[in-house]
C-alpha positions as CSV (number, residue, x, y, z in Angstrom):
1,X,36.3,87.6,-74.6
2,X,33.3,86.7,-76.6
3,X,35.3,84.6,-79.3
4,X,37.0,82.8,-76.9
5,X,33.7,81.9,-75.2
6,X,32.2,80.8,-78.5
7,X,35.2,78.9,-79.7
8,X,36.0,76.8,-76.2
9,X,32.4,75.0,-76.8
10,X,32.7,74.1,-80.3
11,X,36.3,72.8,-79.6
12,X,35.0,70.9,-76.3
13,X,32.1,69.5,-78.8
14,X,34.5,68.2,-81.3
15,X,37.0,66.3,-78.9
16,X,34.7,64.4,-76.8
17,X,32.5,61.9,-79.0
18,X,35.7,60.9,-80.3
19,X,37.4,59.6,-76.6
20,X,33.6,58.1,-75.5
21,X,33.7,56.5,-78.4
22,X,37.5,54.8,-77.7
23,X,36.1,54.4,-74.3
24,X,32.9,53.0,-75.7
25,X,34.9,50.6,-77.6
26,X,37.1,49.4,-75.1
27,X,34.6,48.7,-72.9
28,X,32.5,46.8,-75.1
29,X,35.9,44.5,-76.0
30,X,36.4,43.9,-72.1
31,X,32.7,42.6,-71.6
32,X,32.5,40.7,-74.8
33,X,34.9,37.9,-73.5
34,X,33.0,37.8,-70.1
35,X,29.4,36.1,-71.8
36,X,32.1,33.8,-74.1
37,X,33.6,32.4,-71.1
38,X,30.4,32.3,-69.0
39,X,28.2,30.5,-71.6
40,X,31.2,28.2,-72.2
41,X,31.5,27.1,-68.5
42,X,27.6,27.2,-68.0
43,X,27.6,24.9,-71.4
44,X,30.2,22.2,-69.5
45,X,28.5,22.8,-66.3
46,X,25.0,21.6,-68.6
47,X,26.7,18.7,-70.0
48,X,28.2,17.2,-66.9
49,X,24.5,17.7,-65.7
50,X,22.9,15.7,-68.4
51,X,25.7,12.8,-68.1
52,X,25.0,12.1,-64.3
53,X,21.1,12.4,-65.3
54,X,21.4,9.8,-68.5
55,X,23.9,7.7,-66.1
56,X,21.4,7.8,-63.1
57,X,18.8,7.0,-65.1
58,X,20.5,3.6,-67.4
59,X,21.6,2.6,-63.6
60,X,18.3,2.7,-62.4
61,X,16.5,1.2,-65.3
62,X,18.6,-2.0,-65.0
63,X,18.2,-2.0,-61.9
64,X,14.3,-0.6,-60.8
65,X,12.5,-0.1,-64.5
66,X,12.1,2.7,-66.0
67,X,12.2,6.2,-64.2
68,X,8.4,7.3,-62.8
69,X,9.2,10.9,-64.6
70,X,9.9,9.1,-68.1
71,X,6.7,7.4,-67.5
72,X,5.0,9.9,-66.6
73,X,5.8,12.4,-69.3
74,X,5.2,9.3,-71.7
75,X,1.9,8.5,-70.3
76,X,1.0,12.4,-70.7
77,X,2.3,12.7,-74.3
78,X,1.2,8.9,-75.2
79,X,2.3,7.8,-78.5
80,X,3.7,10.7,-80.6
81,X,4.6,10.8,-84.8
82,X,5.3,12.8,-87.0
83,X,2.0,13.6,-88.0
84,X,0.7,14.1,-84.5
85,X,3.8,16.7,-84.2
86,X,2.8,18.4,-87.3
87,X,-0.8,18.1,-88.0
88,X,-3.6,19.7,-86.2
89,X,-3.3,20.5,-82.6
90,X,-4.7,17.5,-80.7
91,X,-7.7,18.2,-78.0
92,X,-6.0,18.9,-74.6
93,X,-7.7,16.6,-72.4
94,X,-6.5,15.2,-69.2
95,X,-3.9,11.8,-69.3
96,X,-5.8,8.6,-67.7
97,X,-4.2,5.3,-67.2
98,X,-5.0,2.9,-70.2
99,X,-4.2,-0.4,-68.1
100,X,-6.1,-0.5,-65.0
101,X,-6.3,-3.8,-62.7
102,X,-9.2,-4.6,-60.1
103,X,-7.7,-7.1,-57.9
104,X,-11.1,-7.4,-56.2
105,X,-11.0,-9.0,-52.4
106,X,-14.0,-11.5,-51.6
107,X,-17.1,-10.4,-50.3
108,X,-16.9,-6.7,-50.5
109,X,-18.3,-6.0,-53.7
110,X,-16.7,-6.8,-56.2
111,X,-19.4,-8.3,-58.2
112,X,-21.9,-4.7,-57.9
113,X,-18.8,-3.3,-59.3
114,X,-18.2,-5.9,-62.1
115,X,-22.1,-5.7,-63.1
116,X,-21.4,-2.2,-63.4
117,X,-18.4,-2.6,-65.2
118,X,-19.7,-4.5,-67.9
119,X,-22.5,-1.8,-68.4
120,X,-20.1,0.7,-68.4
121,X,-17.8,-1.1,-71.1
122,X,-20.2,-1.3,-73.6
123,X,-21.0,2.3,-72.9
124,X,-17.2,3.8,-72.9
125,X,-15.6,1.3,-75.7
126,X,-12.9,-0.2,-73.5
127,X,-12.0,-3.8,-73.4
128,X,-13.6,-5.6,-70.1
129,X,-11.5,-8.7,-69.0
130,X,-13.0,-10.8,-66.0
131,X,-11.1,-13.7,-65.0
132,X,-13.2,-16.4,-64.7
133,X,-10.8,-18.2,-62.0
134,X,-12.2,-17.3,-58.5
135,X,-10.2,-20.0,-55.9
136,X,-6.1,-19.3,-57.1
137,X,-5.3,-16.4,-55.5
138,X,-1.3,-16.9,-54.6
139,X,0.7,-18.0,-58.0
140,X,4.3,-19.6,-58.4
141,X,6.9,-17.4,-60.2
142,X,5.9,-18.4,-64.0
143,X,2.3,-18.6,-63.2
144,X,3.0,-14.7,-61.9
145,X,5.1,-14.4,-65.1
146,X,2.6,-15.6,-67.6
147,X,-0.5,-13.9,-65.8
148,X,1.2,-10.1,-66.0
149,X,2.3,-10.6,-69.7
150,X,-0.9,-12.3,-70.9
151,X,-2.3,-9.0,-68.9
152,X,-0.3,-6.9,-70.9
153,X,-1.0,-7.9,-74.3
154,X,-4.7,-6.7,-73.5
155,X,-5.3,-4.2,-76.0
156,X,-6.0,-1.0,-74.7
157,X,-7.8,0.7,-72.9
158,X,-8.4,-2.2,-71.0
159,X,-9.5,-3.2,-67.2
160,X,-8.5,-6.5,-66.0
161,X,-10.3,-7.9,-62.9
162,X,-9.8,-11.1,-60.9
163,X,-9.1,-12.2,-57.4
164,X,-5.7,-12.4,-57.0
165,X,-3.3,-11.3,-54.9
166,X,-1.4,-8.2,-55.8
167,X,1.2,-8.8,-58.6
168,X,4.6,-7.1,-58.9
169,X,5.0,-5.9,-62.5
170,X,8.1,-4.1,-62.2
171,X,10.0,-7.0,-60.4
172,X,9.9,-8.6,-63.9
173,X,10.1,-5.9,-66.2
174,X,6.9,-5.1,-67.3
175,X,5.1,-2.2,-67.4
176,X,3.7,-1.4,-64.0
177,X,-0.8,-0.9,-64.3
178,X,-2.8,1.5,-61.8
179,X,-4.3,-0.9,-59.1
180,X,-8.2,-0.3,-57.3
181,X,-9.8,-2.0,-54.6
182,X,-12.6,-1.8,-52.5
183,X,-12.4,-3.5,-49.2
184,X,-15.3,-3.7,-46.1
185,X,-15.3,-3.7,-42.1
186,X,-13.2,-7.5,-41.9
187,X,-16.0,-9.0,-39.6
188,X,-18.8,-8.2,-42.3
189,X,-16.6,-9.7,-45.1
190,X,-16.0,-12.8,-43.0
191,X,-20.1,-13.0,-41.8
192,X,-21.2,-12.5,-45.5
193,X,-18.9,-15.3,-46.7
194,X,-19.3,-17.7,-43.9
195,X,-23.2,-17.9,-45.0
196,X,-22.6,-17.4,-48.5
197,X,-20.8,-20.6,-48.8
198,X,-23.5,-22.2,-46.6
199,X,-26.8,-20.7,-48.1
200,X,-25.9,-18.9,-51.2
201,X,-27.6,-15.3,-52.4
202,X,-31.1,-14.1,-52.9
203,X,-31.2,-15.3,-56.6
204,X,-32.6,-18.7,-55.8
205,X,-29.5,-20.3,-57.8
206,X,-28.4,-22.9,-55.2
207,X,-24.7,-21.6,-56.3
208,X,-23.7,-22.6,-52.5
209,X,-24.5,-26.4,-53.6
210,X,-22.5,-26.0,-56.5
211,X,-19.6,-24.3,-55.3
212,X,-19.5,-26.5,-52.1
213,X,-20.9,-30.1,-53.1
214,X,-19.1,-31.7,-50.9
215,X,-19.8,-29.9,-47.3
216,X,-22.2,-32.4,-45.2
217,X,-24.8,-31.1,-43.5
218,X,-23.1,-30.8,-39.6
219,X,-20.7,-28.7,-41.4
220,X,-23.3,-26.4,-43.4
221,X,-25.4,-25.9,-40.1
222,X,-22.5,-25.4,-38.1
223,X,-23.2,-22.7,-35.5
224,X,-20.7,-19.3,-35.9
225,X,-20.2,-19.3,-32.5
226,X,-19.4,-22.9,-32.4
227,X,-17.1,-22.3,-34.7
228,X,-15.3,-19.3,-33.6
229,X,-14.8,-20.0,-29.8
230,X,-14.0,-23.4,-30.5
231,X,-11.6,-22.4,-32.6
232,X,-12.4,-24.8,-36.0
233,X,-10.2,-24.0,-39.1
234,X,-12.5,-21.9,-41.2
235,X,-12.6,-19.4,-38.4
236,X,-9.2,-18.8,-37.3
237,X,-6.2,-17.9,-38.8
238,X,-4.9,-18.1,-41.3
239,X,-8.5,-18.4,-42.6
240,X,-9.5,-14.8,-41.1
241,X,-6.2,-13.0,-42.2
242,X,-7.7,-12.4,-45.4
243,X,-7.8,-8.8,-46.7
244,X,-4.1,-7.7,-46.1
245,X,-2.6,-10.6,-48.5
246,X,-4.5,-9.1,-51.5
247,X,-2.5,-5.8,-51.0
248,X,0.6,-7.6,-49.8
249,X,1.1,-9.5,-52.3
250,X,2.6,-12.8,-53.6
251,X,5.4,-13.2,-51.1
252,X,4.8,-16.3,-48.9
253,X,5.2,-14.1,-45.8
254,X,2.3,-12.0,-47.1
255,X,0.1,-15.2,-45.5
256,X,1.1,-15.0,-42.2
257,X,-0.7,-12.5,-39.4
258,X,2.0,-10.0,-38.4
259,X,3.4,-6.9,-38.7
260,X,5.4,-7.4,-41.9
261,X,2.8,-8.2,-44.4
262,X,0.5,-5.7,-43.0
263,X,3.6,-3.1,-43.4
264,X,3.7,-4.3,-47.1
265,X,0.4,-3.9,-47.8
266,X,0.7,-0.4,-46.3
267,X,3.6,0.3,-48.7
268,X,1.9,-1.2,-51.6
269,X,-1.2,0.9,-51.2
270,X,0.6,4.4,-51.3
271,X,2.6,3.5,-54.1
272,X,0.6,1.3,-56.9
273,X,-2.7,2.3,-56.3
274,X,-5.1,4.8,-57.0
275,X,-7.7,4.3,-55.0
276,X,-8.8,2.0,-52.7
277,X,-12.4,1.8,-51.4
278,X,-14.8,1.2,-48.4
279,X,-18.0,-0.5,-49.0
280,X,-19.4,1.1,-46.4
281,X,-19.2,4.3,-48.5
282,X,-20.0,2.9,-52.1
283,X,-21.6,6.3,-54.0
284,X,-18.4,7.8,-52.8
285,X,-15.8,5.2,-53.9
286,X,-18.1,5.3,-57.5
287,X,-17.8,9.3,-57.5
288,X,-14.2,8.9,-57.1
289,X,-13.2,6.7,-59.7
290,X,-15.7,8.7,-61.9
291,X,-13.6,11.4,-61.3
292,X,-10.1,9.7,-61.1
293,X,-11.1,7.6,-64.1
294,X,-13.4,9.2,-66.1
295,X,-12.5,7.0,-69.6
296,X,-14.2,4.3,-67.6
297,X,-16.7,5.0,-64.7
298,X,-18.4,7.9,-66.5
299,X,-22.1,7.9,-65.4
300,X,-21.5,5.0,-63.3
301,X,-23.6,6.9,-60.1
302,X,-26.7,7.0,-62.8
303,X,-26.8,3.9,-63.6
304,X,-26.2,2.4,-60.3
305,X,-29.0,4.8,-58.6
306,X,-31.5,3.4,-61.4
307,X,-34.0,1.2,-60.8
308,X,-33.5,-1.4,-62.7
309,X,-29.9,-1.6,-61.8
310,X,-31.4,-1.8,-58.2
311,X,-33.3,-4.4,-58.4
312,X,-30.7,-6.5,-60.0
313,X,-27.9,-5.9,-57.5
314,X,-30.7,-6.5,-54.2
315,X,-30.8,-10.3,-55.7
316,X,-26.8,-10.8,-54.9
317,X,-27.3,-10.1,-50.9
318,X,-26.8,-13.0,-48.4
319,X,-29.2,-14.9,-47.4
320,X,-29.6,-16.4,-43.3
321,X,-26.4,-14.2,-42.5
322,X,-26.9,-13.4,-38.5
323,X,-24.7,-11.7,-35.7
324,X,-22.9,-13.5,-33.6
325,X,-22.8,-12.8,-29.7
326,X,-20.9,-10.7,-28.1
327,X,-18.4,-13.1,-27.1
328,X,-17.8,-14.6,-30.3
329,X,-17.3,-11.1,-32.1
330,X,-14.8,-10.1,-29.5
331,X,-12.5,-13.1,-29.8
332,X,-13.0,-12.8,-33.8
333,X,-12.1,-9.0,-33.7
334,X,-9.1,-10.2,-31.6
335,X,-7.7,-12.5,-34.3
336,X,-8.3,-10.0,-36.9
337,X,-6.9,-7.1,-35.0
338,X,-4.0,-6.6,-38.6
339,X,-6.7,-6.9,-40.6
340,X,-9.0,-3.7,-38.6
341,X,-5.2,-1.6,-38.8
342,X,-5.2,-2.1,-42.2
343,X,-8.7,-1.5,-42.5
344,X,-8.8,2.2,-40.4
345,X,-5.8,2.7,-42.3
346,X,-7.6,2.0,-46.0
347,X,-10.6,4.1,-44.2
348,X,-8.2,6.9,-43.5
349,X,-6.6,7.6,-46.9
350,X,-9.8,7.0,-48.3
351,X,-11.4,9.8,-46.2
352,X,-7.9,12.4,-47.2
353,X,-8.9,11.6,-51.2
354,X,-12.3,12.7,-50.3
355,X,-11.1,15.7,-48.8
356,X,-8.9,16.4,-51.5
357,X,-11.1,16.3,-54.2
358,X,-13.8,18.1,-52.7
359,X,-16.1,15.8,-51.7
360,X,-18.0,16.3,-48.9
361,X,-20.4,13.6,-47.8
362,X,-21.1,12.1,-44.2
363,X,-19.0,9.3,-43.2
364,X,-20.4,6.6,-41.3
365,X,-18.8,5.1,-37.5
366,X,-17.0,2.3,-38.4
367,X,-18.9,-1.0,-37.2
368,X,-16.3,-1.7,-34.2
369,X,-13.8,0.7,-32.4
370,X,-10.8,-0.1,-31.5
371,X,-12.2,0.0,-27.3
372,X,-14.4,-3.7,-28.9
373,X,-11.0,-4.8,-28.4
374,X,-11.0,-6.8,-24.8
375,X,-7.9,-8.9,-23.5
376,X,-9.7,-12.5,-23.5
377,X,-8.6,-15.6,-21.8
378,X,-8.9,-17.6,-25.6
379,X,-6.3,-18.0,-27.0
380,X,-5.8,-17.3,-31.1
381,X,-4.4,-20.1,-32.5
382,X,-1.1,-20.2,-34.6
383,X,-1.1,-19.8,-38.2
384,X,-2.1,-23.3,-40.3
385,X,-0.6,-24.2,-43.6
386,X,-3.7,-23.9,-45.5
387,X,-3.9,-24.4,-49.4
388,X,-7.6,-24.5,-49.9
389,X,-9.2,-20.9,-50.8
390,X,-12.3,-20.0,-49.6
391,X,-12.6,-17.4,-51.8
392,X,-16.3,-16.8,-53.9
393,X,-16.8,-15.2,-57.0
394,X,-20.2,-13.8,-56.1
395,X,-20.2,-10.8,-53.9
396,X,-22.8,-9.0,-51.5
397,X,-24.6,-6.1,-53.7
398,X,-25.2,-3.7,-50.2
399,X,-23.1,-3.5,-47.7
400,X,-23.9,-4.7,-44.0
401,X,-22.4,-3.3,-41.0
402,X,-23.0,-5.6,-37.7
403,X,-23.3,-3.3,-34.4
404,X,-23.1,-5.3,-31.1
């Protein structure tokens, strides 16, 4: 009894690593077809994959530019070589956009940001370009052509500012630039240039005389409200419809009061630039770029708080600019009523960037709410074909909000 108990173990002991291993073995030949034919299928799944993605993409570059991702990921990873692949580790910092274009609108600020600009060039090493054409706003097909390439060819970093109206870079190929603005409340912008034109700035330069030698006197005393409810060119439309076209663009439609162009500007806004601006809220717009742009508008809050920077930019204000009565203001916020949607709408995404980032700061009324608007028996006029600009190339320091 004893033997056969000792012996049945040493038999069972013997028999069995020999069929787990033939069972083992089989096994392991079954499953290693299964990752073979699952890495093969997952391999022409891949391909097919990367075909459509490289098709897509050709298609849409022939047809659209180049793909936002590509640009993106190029922007990030700038201009790699060997060496950069295979020499030290470069300093992670942050990607910013090395073409930047201020398309500035008349009368809200532009110059306090220009002066700033120019500090702040000399200060960050990037190259400064202000047009010096202030009255050509809307350009024909090769002057739009010529303008973006010799834009371009700016070596960068670079920031080009001039007033025009926005340009379409990828309708002709070329390399798209971040866009900023900064707009104001549309009455202010239209007070502040109606006198500058008149009665110049605070610097004493008799620029108005220059800039408008031929205006005669009954013109350059002409009373706002004379001009406004009797409805003279300079302040109807297309005169007053002045703000949306910048953001609109070159279209010829883009000039006429409506739906459309204020729909394109809309569009334009959320998809080509990076910020746009209220003067009303200046520090802020300034913080934001310094943030969103920090290559460029580093330290600009410092030097615009200092003093001597202060007293510079009080010299640019406005000078004999006064409120016109109620009256007038209601049938002039009646003909600009597209240009105070685009406005709340600018004031609006301006306010979500603010809350985005962090910043919290008091945000002031805006100078007229939408109950300013009163059904009137005037009139607003049908557009005029209008090729004379009235835009300036010298622009109000402060800003200055009119309350009836």
């Amino acid at each position: 009894m004893m033997k056969n108990f000792s012996s049945s173990p040493l038999h069972s002991n013997s028999q069995t690593p020999n069929h787990i291993r033939e069972r083992n073995n089989r096994k392991y030949s079954l499953l290693s077809t299964i990752p073979l034919r699952f890495s093969l299928r997952g391999y022409g799944f891949c391909m097919a994959t990367l075909f459509l993605f490289c098709f897509g993409s050709l298609f849409y570059q022939l047809n659209g530019g180049p793909p936002k991702i590509l640009l993106d990921i190029r922007q990030y990873l700038g201009e790699s070589t060997y060496l950069d692949d295979h020499g030290p580790p470069a300093p992670r910092v942050l990607p910013f956009p090395s073409q930047v274009v201020y398309n500035r609108v008349g009368k809200c600020g532009s110059r306090t940001v220009v002066i700033l600009l120019r500090l702040l060039a000399e200060k960050h090493q990037f190259n400064l370009v202000s047009s010096d054409i202030h009255n050509k706003t809307r350009l024909t097909k090769h002057e739009q052509v010529d303008l973006m390439k010799n834009i371009s060819n700016i070596p960068q970093p670079f920031l080009y500012t001039r007033h025009v109206h926005f340009l379409n870079f990828t309708r002709f190929r070329i390399e798209q630039p971040v866009y900023i603005n900064i707009i104001r409340d549309p009455i202010n912008r239209f007070l502040s240039n109606y006198f500058f034109r008149r009665f110049g700035d605070w610097r004493g330069e008799q620029n108005h005389l220059i800039r408008t030698p031929g205006m005669k006197d009954d013109e350059r005393y002409l009373d706002i409200n004379v001009c406004i409810l009797e409805n003279y060119p300079e302040c109807s439309n297309p005169r007053v419809f002045y703000i949306i076209p910048y953001f609109c663009g070159q279209h010829p439609q883009c000039r006429e009061p409506g739906v459309w162009a204020l729909e394109r500007a809309k569009q334009n806004v959320l998809e080509n630039y990076l910020l746009v601006g209220i003067l009303e809220e200046l520090e802020d717009v300034l913080l934001l770029l310094e943030r969103l742009l920090p290559h460029y508008f580093t330290g600009v809050l410092n030097i615009y708080k200092s003093p001597d920077y202060r007293k510079m930019g009080n010299m640019t204000g406005t000078v004999r600019k006064h409120t016109p009565t109620l009256e007038a203001l209601q049938v002039l916020y009646h003909r600009m009523r597209y240009e105070y949607e685009f406005y709340n709408f600018i004031r609006d995404q301006f306010h979500l960037t603010k809350k985005k980032i962090g910043l919290k700061s008091v945000s002031q009324p805006p100078a007229y709410s939408p109950a300013f608007l009163r059904e009137l028996a005037l009139r607003t006029p049908e557009p005029l074909d209008e090729d004379e600009e009235l835009d300036t190339d010298l622009e109000d320091a402060n800003s200055w909000l009119v309350h009836p």
